[in-house]
ZALO-124496 format. One record per residue: x, z, y of N, C-alpha, C in turn. Coordinates in pm, whole numbers, plus 50000, padded with zeros to 5 digits. Layout:
N
XZYXZYXZY/...
This chain:
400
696807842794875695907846694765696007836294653/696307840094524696617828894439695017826494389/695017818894275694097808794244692677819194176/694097831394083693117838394019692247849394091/692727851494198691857862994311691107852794389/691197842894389689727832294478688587830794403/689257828594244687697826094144687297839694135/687717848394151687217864394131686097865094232/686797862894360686347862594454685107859194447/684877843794454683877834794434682887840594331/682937847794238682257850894159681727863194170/682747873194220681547890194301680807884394398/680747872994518679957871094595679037860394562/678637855094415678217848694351677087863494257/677267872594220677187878694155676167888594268/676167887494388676137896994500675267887694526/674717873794553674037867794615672877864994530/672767862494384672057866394311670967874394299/671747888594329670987902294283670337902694400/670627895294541670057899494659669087890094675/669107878994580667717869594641667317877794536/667307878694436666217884794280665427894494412/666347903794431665517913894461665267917394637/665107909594682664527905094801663497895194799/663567888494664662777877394621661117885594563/661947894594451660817904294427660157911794512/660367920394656659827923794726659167917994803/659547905794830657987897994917656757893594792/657777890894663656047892294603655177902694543/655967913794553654987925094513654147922594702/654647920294767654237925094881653397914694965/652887904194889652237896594890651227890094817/651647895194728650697896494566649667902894587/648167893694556646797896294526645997893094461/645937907894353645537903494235643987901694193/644137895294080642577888794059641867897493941/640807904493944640517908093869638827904493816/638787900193663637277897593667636217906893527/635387908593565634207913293498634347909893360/633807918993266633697915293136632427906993169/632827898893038631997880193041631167880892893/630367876792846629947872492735629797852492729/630887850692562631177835492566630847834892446/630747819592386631127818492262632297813692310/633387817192181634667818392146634987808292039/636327800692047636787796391915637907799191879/638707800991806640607802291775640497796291694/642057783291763642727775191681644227779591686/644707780591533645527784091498646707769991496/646217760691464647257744691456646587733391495/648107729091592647637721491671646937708991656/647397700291535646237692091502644767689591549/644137701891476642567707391456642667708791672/643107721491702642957720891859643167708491930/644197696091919644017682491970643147674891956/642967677191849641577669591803640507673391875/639797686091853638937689091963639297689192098/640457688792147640617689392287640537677792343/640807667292302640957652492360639567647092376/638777652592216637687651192223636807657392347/636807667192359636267672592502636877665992645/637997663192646638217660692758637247645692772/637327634992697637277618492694635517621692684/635107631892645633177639392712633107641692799/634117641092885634217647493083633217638093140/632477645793224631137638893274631627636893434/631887650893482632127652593661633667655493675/634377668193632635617674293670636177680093558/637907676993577638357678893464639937685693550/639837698393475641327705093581641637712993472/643227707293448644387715793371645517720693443/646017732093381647407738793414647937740793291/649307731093264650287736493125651747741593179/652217744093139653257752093117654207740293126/654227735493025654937721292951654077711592947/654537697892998654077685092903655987678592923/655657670992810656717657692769656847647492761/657557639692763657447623092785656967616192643/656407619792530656467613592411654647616592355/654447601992228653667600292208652557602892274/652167618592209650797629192248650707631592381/652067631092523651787635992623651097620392702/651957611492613651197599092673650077597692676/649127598692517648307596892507647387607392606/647917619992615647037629992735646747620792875/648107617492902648117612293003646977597893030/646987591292933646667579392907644527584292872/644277594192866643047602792890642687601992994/643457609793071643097617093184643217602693253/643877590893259643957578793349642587579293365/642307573193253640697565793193639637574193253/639507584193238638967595193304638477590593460/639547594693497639737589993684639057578493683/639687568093597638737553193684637377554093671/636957563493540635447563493555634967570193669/635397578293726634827583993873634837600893823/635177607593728635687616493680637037622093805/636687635893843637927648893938638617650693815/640067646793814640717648993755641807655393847/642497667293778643587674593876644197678793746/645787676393712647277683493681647497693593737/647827701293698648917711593748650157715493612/651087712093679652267718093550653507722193615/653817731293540654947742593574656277729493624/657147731693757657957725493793659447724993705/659797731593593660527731693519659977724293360/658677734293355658007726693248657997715893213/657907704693355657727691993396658617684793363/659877690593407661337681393365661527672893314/660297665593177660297653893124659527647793148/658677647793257657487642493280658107628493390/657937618193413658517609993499657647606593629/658697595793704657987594693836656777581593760/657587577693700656237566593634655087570193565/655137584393527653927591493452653317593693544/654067600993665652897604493752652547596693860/652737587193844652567572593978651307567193901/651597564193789650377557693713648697568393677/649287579693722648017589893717647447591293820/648157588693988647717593594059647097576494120/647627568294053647327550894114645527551494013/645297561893950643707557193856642927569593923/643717577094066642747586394104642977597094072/643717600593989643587619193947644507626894063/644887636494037645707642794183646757652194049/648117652994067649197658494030649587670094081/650227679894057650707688794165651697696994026/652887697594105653777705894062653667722994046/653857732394000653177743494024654747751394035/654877756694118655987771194165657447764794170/657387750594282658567747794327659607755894362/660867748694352661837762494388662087759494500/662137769194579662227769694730662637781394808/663327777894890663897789694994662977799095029/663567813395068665307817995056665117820994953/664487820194918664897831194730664787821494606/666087815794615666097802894536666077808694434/667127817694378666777823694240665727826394169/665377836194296663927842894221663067831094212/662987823094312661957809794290662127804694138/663177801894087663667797194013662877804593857/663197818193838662777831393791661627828593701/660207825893849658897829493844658117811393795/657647816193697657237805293647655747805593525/654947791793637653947791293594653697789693401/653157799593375652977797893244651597796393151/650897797393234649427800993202649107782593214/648047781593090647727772593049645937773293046/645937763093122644177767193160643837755193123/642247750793062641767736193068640487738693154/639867734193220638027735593228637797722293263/636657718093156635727705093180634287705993218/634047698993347632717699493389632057716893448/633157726493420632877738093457632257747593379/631517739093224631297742393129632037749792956/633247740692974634267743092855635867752792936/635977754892836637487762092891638697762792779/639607763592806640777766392690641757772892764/642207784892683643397791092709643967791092568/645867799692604646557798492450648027793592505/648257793392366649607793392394650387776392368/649427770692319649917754592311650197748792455/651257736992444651337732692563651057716492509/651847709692572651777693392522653407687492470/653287679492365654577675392331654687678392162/655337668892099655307664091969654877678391871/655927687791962656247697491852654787707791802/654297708791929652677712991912652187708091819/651957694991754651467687791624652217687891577/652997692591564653847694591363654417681191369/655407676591460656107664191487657927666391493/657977680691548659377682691591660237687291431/661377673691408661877682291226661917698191230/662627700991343663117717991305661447730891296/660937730591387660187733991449658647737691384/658177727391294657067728191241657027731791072/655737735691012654677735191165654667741691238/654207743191379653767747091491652847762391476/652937770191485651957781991454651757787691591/650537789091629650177791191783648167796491754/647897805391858646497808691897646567804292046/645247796692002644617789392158642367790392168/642657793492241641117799692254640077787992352/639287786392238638267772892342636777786292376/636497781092507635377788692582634367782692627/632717786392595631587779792602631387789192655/630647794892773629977802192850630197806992971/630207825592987629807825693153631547830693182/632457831093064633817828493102634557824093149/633827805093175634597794093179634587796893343/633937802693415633847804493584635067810293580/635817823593518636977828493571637797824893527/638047815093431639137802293380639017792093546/638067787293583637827777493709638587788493808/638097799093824638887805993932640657807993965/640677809193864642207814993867642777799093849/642297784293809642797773493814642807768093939/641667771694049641357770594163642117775894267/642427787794259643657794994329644607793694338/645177786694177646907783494188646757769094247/645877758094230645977744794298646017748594421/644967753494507645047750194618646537759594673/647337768494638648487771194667649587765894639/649487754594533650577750894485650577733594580/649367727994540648667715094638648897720194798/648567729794863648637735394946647527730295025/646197727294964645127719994985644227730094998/643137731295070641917739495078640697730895003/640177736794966638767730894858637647738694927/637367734295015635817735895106634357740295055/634397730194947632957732794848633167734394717/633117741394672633507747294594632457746894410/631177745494495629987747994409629587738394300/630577728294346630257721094210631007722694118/632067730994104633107736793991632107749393935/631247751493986630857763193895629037764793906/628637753993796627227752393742627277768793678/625767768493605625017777893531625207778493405/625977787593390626397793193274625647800093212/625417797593042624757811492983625737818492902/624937830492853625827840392776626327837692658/626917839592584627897835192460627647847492404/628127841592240628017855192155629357868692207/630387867492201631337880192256631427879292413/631547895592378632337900292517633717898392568/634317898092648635307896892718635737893992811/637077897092866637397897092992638997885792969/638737877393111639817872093159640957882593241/642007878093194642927882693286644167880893330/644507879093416645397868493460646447878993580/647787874693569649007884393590649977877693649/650177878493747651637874093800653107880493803/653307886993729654417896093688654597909993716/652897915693736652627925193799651337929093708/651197944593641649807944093562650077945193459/650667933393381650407931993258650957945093172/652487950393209652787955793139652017970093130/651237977493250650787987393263649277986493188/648777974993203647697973293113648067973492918/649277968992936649797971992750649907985392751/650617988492816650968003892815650038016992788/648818010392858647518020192840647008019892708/646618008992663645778003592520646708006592411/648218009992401649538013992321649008031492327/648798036492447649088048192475647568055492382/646048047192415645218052392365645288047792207/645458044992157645778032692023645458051891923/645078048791807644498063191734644938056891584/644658042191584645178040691410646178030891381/646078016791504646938005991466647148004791570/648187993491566648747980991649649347972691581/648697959391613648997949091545649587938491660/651237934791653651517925791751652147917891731/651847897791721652107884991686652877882991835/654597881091830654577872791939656017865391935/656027853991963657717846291974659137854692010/658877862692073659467868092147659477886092176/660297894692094659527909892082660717916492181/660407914692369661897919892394660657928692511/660097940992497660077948492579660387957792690/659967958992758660617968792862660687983992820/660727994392928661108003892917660128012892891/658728008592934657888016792942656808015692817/656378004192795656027997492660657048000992481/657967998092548658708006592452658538018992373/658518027292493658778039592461657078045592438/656178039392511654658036992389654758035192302/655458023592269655168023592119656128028892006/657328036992066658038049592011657268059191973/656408064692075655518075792089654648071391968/653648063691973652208057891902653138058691756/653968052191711654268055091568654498066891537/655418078391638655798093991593654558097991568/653298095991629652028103691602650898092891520/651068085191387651008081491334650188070491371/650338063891419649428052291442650338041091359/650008027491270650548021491250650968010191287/651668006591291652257992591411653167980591304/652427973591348652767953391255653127953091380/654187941591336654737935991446655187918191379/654867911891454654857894191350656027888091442/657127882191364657807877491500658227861091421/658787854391470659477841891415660377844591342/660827837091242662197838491124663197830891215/662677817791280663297807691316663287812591472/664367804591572664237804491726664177795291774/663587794791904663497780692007664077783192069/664537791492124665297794892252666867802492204/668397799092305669227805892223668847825492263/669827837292210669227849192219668387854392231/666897844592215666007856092244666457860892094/666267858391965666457867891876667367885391893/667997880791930669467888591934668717901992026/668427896492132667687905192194666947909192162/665917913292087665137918092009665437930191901/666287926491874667217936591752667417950691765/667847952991880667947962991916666377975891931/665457969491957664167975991970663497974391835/663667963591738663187960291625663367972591550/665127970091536666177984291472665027999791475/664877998791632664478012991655663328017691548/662478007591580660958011291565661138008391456/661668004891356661918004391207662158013591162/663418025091190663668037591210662648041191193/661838042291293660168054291311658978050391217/659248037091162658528041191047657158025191092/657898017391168657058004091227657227991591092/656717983291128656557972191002656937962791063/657787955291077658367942591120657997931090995/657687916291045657747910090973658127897390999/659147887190958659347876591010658487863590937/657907855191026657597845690983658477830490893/657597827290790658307816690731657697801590738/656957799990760656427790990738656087783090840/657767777490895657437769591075657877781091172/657777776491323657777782691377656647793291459/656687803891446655017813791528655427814791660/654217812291750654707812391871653227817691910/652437823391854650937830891910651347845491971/650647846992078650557859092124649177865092111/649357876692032648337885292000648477896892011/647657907592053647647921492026646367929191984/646567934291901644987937291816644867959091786/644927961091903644347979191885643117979791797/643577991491725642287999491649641077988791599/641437978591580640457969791585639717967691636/639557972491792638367975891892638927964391967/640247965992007640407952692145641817945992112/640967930392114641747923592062642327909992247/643827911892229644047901792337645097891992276/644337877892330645317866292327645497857692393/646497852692417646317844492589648407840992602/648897835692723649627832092705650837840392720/650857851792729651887863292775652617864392618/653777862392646654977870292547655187885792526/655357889492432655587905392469656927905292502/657527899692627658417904092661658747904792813/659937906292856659737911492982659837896293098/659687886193069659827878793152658157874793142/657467879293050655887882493069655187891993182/655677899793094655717915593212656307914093322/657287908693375657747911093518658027900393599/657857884893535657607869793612656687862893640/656967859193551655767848893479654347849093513/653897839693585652337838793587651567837893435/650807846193395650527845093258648667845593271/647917841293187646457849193133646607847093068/645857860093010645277867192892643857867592867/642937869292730641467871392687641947881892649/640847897792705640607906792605639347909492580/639627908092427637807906492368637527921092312/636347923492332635627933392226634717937692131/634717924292085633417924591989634087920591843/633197931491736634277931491620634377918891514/632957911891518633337902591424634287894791460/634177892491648635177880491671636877887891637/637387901091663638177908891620638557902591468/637867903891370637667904891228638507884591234/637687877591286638117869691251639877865891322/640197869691396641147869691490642097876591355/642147891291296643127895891241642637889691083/641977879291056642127871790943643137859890959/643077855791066644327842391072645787853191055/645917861991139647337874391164647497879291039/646427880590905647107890190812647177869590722/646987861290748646677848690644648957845090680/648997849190834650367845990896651307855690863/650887869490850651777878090763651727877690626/650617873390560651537867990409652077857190370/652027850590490653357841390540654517840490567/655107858090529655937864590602656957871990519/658177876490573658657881090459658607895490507/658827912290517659017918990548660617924690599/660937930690724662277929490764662687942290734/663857943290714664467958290624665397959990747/665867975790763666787977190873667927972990871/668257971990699669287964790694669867950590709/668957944290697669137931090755669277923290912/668477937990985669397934391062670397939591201/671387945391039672437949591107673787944791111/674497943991186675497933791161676807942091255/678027937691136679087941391174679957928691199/679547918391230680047906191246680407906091377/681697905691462681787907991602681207899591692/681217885591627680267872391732678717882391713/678217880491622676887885191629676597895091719/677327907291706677437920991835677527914391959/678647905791996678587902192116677527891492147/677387885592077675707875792141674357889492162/674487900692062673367912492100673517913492242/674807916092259675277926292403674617915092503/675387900992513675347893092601673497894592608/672397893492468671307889892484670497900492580/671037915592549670027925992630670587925792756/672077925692788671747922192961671557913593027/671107900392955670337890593045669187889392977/668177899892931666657901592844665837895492959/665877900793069664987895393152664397880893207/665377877493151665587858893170665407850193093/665487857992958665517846092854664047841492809/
């Protein structure tokens, strides 16, 4: 067998071993998967649009921590701001302050053994969240914690799409500013922010938490309604799908990333043929290579039917929003795309109360005249690299 039928080789049973952890990987977690569902809540609400203003108050709240202080990010980084987090949360601990980490095991990648030696030497407790681990190394690999939770004292909460690291503050040259929605929570919300932070520690820690009752004092009611909701790659998309499907005048959708599935899609094919109108806010600029590329193809469509695309200019947008009929508005950390929908541990807020609505699609229309409007023609391309980065981007959409 010469050289060139061994790498062939090597590569169909490379190609074969793959598809069989993915999807052997996926069947033990649909088949193990139990999902959380909670009650509409009444909170007061805040949205911060840049990260500045949200650091500022966030550090501030945390360095007010009286009893317990438990985060889950996505990302932190080795520079300045993650220090200084870090260099919080120390101080914290020695005062006699529950301090608990949780961050995504890829997320982490810049985080060091000396960051976390020196956090766990002042008392706080670390934990990696969705190690990769056998047999389904791939899929392990795949599924990744993305949901970004704060709760202090059991009282405050933050969800959103910020993580930690320069670029969040308008630090990174390419990148900023930073354009992101992140939601701070005063009320009887902040219990199912504690819950769903509570569930992934003790699975990821692999620790049981016995008493429980001091994570969750007496909460009062807040001015809006809403509901937490939180998705492990299961849900989310059938819950878009519904609120697309009932939708009567708009849809308004802010997100980094516009690479839908099959079923969402073709909602929101439908919802424009029968006139509903549909914004769609995406980045000018990318963080990631193809997600653009991938996108194009569905952009194209719904442009066709009569949809409004608009790219952002001013920095990079990385908020996830979706705003129906002006009745229900959700933001939280899910991408509209399919590694939202079908991986990714994500939560989401869906609110229903209109002023907080009103103010929500005042930052979205302040970010679309931030924006330029996208013509079909722009983006179409007869450039053969460009076609082939499309092609390459939609059959690996799921990943990127």
């Amino acid at each position: 067998m010469n050289t060139l039928a061994i790498v062939i080789s090597i590569l169909i049973l490379l190609v074969i071993w793959l598809l069989l952890d993915f999807l052997l990987g996926r069947r033990k977690h649909l088949r193990t998967f139990k999902p959380q569902f909670f009650p509409i809540r009444e909170s007061d609400i805040n949205m911060f649009a840049a990260g500045p203003a949200l650091f500022h108050d966030y550090f501030s709240e945390l360095k007010a921590a009286k009893r317990h202080i438990h985060i889950s990010f996505y990302i932190v980084h080795d520079d300045d701001i993650s220090l200084q987090f870090f260099d919080i949360l120390q101080k914290k601990a020695q005062e006699g302050v529950e301090v608990r980490l949780m961050v995504d095991r890829l997320g982490a990648k810049k985080v060091t053994k000396q960051m976390i030696e020196r956090l766990e030497k002042s008392g706080a407790q670390f934990v990696f969240s969705q190690e990769i681990k056998p047999p389904f190394l791939f899929y392990s690999l795949q599924v990744r914690n993305h949901r970004k939770i704060t709760v202090i004292d059991g009282k405050t909460g933050y969800l959103g799409g910020f993580n930690i690291g320069k670029e969040y503050i308008d630090l990174d040259p390419k990148l900023t500013p930073w354009r992101d929605y992140h939601l701070k929570f005063k009320g009887e919300g902040v219990q199912d922010l504690q819950t769903c932070f509570l569930r992934d520690w003790q699975r990821d820690a692999k620790l049981h938490i016995h008493d429980m009752s001091p994570y969750f004092p007496p909460l009062e009611k807040g001015q809006y309604s809403h509901k937490i909701f939180p998705t492990e790659g299961i849900h989310l998309e059938s819950t878009f799908s519904d609120l697309i499907h009932d939708a009567k005048h708009s849809i308004r959708i802010g997100t980094p990333y516009f690479i839908p599935g099959k079923r969402v899609f073709r909602d929101l094919q439908n919802a424009v043929k029968r006139g509903v109108k549909l914004e769609i806010l995406v980045p000018a600029m990318s963080d990631h290579p193809l997600v653009k590329e991938a996108s194009y193809h569905y952009l194209r469509t719904l442009i066709r039917l009569g949809a409004y695309v608009y790219q952002y200019q001013k920095g990079f947008y990385h908020a996830k929003v979706m705003v129906i009929d002006e009745e229900i508005c959700d933001v939280g950390t899910a991408n509209f795309d399919k590694r939202s929908f079908y991986l990714n541990l994500e939560i989401n807020c869906f609110t229903y109360d209109r002023n907080y609505i009103e103010q929500v699609l005042a930052v979205f229309k302040q970010d679309q005249s931030d924006s330029t409007a996208v013509s079909l023609n722009s983006l179409k391309s007869y450039n053969p690299w460009q076609l082939t980065k499309e092609l390459v981007a939609r059959s690996v959409s799921l990943f990127l």
